[in-house]
C-alpha positions in Angstrom: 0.0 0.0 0.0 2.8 2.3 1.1 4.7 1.8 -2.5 1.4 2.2 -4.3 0.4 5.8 -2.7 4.3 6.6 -3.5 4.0 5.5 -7.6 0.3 7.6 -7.2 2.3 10.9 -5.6 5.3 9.8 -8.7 3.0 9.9 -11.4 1.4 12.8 -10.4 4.6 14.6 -9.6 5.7 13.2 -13.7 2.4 14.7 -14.7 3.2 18.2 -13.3 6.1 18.5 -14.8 4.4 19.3 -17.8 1.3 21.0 -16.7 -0.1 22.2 -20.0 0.4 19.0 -21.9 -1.5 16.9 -19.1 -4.4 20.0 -19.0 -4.6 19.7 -23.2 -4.6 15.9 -22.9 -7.3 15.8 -20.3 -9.7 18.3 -22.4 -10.8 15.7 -24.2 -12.3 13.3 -21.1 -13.5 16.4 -19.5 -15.7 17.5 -22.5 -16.6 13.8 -22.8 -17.4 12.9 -19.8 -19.5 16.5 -19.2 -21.3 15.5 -22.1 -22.1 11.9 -21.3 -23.9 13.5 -17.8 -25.4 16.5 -19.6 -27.1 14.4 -22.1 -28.1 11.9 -19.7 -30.0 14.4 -17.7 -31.6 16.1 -20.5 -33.3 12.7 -21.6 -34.2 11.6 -18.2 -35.6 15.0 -18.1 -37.5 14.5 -21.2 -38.1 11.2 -19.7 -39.6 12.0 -16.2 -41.7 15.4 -17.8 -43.5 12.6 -20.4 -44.2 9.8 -17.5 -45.9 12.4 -15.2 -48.2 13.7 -18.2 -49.3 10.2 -18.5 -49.3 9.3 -14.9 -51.8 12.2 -14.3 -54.2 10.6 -17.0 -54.4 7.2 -14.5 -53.1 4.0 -15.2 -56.1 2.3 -14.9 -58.1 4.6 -17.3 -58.8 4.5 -20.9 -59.7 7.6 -23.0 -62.2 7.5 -25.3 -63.1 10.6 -27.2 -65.4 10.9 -29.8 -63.5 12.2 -33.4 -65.3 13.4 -36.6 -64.6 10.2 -39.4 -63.8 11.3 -42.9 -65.4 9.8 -46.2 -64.7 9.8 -49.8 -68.1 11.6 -51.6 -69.0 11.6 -55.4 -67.3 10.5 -58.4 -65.2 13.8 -57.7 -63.3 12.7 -55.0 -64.2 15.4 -52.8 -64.2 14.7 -49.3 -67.4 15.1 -47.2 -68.4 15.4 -43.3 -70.6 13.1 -41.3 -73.2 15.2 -39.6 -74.0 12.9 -36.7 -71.0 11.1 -35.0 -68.9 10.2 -31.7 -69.9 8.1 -28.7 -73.1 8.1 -27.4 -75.3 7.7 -24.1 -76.0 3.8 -25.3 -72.2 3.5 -25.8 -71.8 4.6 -21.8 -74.5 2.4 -20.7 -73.0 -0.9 -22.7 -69.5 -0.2 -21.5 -71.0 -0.2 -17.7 -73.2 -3.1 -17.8 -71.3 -5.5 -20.3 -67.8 -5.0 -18.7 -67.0 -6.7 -15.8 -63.7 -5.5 -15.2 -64.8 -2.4 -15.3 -64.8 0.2 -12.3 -66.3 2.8 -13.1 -67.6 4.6 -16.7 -67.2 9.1 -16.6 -69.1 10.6 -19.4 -68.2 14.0 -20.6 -70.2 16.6 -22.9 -68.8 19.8 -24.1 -69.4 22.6 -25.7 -67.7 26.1 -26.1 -70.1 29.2 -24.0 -69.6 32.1 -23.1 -69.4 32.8 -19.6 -69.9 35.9 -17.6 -69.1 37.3 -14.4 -70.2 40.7 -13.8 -68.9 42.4 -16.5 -66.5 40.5 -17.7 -67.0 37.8 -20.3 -64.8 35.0 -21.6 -65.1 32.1 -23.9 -65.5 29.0 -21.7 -65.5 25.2 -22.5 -68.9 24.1 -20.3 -68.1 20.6 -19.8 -71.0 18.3 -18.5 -69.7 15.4 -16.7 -70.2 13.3 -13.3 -68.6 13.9 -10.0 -66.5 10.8 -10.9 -64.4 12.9 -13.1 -62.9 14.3 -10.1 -61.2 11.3 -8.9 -60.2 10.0 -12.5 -59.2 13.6 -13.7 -56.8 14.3 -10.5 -56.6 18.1 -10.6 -55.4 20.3 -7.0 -58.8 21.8 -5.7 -58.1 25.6 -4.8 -60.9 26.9 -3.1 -64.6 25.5 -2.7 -64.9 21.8 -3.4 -65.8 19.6 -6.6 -68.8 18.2 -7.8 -70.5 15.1 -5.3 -73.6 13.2 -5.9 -76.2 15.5 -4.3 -75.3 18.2 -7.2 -76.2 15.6 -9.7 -79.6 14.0 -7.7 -81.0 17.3 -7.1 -80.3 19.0 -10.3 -78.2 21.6 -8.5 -77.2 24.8 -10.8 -73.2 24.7 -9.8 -70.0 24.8 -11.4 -66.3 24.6 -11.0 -63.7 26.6 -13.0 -60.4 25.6 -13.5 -57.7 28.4 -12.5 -57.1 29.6 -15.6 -61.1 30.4 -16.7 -61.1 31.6 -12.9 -58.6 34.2 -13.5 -60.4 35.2 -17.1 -62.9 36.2 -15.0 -61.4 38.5 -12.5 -62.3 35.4 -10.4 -60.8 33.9 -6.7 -61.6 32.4 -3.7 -64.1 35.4 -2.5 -65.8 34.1 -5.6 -66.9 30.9 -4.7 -71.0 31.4 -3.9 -71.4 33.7 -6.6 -73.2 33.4 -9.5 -71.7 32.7 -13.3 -73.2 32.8 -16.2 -72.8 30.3 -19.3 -74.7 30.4 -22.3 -77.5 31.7 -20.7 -77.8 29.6 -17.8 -76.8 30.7 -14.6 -74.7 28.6 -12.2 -73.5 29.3 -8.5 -70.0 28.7 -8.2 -68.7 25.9 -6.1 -65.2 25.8 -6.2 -61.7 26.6 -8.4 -59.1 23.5 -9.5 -55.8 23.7 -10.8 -55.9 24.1 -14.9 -53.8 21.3 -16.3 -50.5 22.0 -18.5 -50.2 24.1 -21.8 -51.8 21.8 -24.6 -52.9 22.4 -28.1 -56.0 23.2 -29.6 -57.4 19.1 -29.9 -61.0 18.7 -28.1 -59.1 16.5 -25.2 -56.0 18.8 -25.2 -52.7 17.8 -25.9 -49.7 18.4 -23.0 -46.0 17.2 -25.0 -47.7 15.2 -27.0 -49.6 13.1 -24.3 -53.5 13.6 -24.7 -55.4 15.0 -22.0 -58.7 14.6 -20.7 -59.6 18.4 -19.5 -58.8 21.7 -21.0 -57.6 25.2 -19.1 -60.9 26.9 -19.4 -63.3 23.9 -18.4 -66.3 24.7 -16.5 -67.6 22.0 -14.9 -71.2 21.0 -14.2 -73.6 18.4 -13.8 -74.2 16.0 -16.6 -77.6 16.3 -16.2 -78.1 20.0 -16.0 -76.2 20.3 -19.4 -78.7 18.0 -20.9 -81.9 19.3 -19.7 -80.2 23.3 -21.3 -78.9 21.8 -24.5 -80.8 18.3 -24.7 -79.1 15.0 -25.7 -77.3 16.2 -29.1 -74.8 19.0 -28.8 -75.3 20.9 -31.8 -72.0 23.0 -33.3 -71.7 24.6 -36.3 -68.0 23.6 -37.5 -66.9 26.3 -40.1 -68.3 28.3 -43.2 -69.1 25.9 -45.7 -69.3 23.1 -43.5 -72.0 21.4 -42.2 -73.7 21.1 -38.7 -72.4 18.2 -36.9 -73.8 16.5 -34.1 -72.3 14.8 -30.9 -74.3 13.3 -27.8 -70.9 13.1 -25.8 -67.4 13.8 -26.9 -65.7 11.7 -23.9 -65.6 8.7 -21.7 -63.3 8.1 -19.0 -63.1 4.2 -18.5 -61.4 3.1 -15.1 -60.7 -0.8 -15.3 -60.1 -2.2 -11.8 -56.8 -3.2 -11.8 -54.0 -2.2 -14.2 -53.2 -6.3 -15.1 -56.5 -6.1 -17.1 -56.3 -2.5 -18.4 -55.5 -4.2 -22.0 -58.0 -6.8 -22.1 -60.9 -4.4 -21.2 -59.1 -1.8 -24.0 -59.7 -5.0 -26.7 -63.0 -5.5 -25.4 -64.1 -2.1 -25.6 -62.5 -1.4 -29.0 -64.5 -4.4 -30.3 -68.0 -2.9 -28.7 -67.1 0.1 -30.5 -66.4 -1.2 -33.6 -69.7 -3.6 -33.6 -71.9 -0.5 -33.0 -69.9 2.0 -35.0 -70.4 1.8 -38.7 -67.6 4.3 -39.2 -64.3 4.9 -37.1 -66.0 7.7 -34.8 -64.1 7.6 -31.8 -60.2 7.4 -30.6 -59.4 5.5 -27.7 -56.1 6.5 -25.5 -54.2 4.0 -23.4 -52.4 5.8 -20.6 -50.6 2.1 -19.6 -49.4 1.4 -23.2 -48.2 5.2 -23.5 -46.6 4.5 -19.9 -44.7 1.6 -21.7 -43.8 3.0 -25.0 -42.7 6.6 -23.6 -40.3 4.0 -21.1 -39.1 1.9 -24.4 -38.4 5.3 -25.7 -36.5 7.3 -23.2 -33.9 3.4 -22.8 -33.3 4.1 -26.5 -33.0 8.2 -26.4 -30.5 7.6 -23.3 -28.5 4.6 -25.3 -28.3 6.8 -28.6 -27.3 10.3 -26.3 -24.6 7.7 -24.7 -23.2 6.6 -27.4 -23.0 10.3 -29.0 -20.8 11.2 -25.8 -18.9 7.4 -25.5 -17.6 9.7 -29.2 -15.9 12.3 -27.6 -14.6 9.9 -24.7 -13.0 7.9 -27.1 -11.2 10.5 -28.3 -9.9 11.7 -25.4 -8.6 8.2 -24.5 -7.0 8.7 -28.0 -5.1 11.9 -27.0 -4.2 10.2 -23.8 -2.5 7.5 -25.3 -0.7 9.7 -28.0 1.0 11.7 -24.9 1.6 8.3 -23.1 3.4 7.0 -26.1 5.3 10.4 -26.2 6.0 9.9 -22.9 7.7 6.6 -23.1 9.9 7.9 -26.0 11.3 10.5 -23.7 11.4 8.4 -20.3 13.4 5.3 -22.3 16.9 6.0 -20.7 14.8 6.9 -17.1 12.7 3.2 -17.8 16.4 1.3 -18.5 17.6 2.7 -15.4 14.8 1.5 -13.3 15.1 -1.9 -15.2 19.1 -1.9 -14.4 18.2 -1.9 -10.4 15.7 -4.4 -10.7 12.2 -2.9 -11.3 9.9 -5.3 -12.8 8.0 -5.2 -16.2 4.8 -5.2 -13.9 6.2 -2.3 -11.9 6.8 0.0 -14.9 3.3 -1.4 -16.5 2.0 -0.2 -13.0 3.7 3.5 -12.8 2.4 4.2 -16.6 -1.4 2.8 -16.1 -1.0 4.7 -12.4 -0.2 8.2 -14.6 -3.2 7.6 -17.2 -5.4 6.7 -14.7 -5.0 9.7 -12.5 -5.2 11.8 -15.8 -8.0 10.4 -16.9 -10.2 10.5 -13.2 -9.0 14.1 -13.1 -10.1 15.3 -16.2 -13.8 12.5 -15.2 -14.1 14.9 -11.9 -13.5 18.3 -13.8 -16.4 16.9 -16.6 -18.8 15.5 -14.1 -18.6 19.2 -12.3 -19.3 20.8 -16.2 -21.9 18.2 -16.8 -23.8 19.7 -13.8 -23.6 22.8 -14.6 -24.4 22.4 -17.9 -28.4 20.8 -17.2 -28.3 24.3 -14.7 -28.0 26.4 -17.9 -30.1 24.2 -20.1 -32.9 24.7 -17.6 -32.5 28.2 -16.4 -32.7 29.1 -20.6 -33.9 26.9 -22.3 -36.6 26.1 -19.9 -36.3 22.3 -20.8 -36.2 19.8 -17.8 -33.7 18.1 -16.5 -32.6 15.4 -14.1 -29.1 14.8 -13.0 -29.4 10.9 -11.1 -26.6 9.7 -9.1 -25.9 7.0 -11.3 -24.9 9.0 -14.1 -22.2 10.5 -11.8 -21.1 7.3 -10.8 -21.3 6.3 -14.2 -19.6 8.7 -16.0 -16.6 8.4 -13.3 -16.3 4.5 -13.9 -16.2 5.1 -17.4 -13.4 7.8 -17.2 -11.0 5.6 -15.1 -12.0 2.8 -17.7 -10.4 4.9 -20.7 -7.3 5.8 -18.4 -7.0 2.1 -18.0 -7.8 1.1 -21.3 -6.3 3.5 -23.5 -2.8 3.5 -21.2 -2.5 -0.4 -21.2 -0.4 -0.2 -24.6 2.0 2.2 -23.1 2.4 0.9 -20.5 3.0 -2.4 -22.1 5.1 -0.7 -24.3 7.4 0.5 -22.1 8.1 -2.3 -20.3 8.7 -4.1 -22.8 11.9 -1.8 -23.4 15.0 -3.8 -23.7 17.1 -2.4 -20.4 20.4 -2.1 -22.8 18.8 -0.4 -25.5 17.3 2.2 -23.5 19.7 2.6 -21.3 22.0 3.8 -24.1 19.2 6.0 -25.6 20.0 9.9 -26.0 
């Protein structure tokens, strides 16, 4: 132990004596080993933002949202619009009575109002629904409380807002009690939730890609209030020169009961669609399967980011092993000496893989503190996430030392392998 920490404090002391060559040499692991851990991060960033997205939509629920089919018209070729698609109050009732393994079924209607508090008016999605949706659609409660089963059993005129349309309408806590009104219906507000994330403009919203159940200007209400205001068929005019479509619900929530079955009750569902659907009139979502492939996705992202670092690694053990080989050429008459007293060919192995090595962890220290810092920047900027795990640290250190060891073996070898004469009469 005691002649190992003296060839450690040698080799160092060697390495000093040419401080800029060893600080060149070990560029090339710092940047490679910054940018295996930066990389890293940034995908399990990616990674961890895309799982929570589909955590929030349950992993024991299944989306099914109704979705305007397309069909060829005329001899022309022109394209033409169903007027009277989606899912429908029959398809809610089959997928609660014929499923066993199902928990519980959460319809949703939806149509875009206007609402009005005082006098200030916004454009509000009034979303009819059950208080179910609650517990399936996990969204923080603010102030008041959600929807329970009296609202729905007595008909009650109440809504929540989500933050968002709360704010819209100059709205807060000393709002709950008050009275909103949506498409000429007035409604006592109940309580505020949290608006889920930035999505697009789809019907179910869209958050990075993973679809969403809820939008950020819902209003919810009773199911059955909406239908006794609107009646059974949501009517919405869809453009100028388009015709009127019409939708009985544009949503169900499934929950299966345990997450084993989640794909058999998916099949089973898809095939009661498809037997009472002449066209393809609905989409159905899979939060599990998206759970699975986003999973599969991120193990590839991270092995393909890896490799694109394991690049600049490799050539950094390249410029190590350049200088090492240098190195030899000008320590030959030094290596014959130590050979003349009796120092081993494992010994001078030892002192050239002891030199790498400590190069090489240097320069893995000095690139795991950049490949912190880096993620810092990325997130402070760029406003992407990211997710620096200890492994990748550990990681990125064992795979420094590895190139030290791997790309100094051949100098090391190399120099003992020296001929004591020969080099002891090199100039």
């Amino acid at each position: 132990m005691i002649r190992f920490a003296r060839n450690i404090r040698l080799g160092i002391k060697n390495l000093l004596l040419h401080k800029l060559r060893s600080a060149l040499t070990m560029l090339g692991v710092v940047f490679g080993v910054g940018s295996v851990v930066a990389m890293l991060s940034v995908g399990e960033g990616a990674r961890e933002q895309a799982l929570a997205e589909i955590d929030k939509l349950g992993l024991r629920n299944i989306l099914v949202v109704s979705q305007e089919p397309v069909e060829e018209g005329g001899g022309d070729g022109q394209r033409r619009r169903l007027t009277s698609y989606g899912i429908t109050y029959d398809d809610a009732a089959r997928a609660r009575q014929t499923l066993p393994l199902v928990a519980r079924v959460v319809p949703a209607k939806a149509v875009m109002k206007q609402g009005r508090l005082g006098d200030v008016a916004v454009d509000l999605r009034l979303v009819g629904t059950t208080p179910d949706w609650s517990d399936l659609v996990n969204r923080e409660l603010l102030a008041g409380r959600h929807l329970v089963q009296a609202d729905q059993l007595n008909n009650n005129d109440v809504v929540v807002l989500t933050e968002q349309g709360a704010r819209k309408l100059l709205a807060g806590e000393g709002t709950i009690g008050k009275e909103v009104v949506i498409g000429g219906g007035a409604y006592e507000v109940i309580g505020i939730v949290q608006s889920a994330a930035t999505r697009g403009s789809d019907t179910t919203g869209d958050s990075g890609g993973v679809p969403t159940p809820d939008e950020n200007v819902d209003a919810y209400v009773p199911l059955q209030i909406l239908r006794e205001r609107l009646g059974d068929i949501v009517v919405e005019t869809t453009g100028a020169g388009r015709e009127r479509t019409d939708i009985e619900l544009h949503q169900l929530i499934v929950e299966v009961e345990s997450k084993e079955d989640v794909a058999g009750v998916a099949n089973a569902l898809n095939r009661m669609f498809e037997t009472f659907h002449d066209k393809r009139d609905w989409r159905m979502t899979v939060p599990l399967e998206l759970l699975r492939q986003a999973e599969q996705t991120a193990r590839t992202f991270n092995i393909v980011l890896g490799s694109i670092a394991g690049i600049s690694l490799l050539v950094g053990g390249i410029g190590i092993m350049n200088i090492m080989l240098a190195s030899v050429t000008e320590r030959t008459r030094e290596i014959g000496i130590r050979r003349a007293i009796g120092a081993r060919r494992g010994q001078i192995i030892q002192q050239f893989l002891i030199e790498t090595v400590v190069l090489s962890t240097a320069g893995g220290v000095i690139g795991v503190a950049l490949g912190v810092l880096i993620p810092e920047i990325i997130e402070r900027y760029a406003e992407m996430p990211t997710i620096v795990r200890w492994w990748m640290v550990i990681l990125s250190v064992c795979i420094s030392v590895g190139t030290g060891v791997v790309f100094g073996l051949y100098p090391a070898v190399r120099a003992a392998r020296l001929d004591p004469i020969k080099a002891l009469r090199h100039e």
